[in-house]
N, C-alpha and C positions, 0 to 999 in steps of 0.2 A: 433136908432140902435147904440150901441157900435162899438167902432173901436177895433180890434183884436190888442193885446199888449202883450208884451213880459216884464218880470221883474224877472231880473236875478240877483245874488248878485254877480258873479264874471263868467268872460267866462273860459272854461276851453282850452286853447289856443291847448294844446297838442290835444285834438281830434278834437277841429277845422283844428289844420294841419292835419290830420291823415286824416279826409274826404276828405281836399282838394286834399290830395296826393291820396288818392282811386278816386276821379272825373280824376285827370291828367289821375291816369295809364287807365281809362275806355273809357279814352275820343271817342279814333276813333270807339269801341265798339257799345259806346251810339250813335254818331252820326250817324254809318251805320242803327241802330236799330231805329233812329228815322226817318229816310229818308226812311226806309222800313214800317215802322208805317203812316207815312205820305202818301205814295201811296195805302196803304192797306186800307186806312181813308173812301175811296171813296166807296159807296155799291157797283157798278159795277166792278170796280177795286177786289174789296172782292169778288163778286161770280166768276172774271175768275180767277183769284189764285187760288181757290178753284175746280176748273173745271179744272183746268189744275193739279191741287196736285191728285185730283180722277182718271183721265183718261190718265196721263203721257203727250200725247201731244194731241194739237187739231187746227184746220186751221180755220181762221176768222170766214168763211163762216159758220163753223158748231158752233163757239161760238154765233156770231148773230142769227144763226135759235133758238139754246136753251134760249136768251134773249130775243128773241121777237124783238131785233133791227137789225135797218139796218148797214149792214160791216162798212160803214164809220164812225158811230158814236164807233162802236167797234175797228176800226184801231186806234182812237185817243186814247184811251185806251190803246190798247197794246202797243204803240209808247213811251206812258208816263212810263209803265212801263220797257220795252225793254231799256231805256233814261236811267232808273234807276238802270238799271239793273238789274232786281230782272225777268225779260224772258229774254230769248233767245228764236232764230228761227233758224229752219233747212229749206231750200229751196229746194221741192222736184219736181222734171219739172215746174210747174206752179204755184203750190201751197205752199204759206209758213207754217208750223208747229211751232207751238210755246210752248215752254216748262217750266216750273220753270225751273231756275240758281239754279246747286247743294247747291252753297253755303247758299243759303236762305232755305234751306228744312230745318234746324236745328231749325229754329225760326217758320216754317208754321205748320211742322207737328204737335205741341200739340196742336196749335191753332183751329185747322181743326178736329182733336183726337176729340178735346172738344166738339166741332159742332157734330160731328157724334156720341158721349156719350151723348150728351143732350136727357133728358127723352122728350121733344118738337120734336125732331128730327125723323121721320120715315123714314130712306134709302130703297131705293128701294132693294131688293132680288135678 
């Protein structure tokens, strides 16, 4: 197998600065967008996102009963995400509610659009 190579007759240095300076200004962008990509990585992680983008808020107990898991395996979850930022929780008498962070809806909702537009995809009525 060939090794991938590169053969260039001169760099063009102006658009190599010109990306660089497009990476600086995008920098915290990219990072928040990969640390949210990164927790979204997980399948479980991806269907509570997604449970919680569909029904606004929802409490352990009823994300475990729709997973089939037990709450503890589901608290480590929301922990990693809630860590991340990307939930928050409302604490109502005994029970905690846990929601998306407004500021991630801008980057979930095409994500989730797509899912619910996929010709695969049959939403319930």
């Amino acid at each position: 197998m060939k090794s991938p190579s590169c053969i260039r007759v001169f760099a063009d240095t102006r658009h190599i600065e010109h990306c660089q300076q497009l990476l600086t200004a995008v920098a915290p962008d990219l990072r928040a967008l990969a640390a949210l990509l990164n927790l979204a990585g997980n399948e479980v992680r991806l269907k509570i996102l997604f449970l919680l983008h569909a029904e606004q808020k929802l409490c352990v107990c009823d994300i475990a009963d729709v997973l089939n898991m037990n709450v503890s395996a589901v608290s480590q979850h929301l922990r990693k995400l809630k860590d991340g930022g990307v939930v928050g929780a409302d604490k109502v008498g005994q029970t905690i509610f846990y929601y998306l962070q407004p500021a991630h809806l801008p980057l979930l909702k095409p994500l989730f659009a797509t899912i619910a537009a996929s010709p695969l995809t049959k939403l319930p009525q």
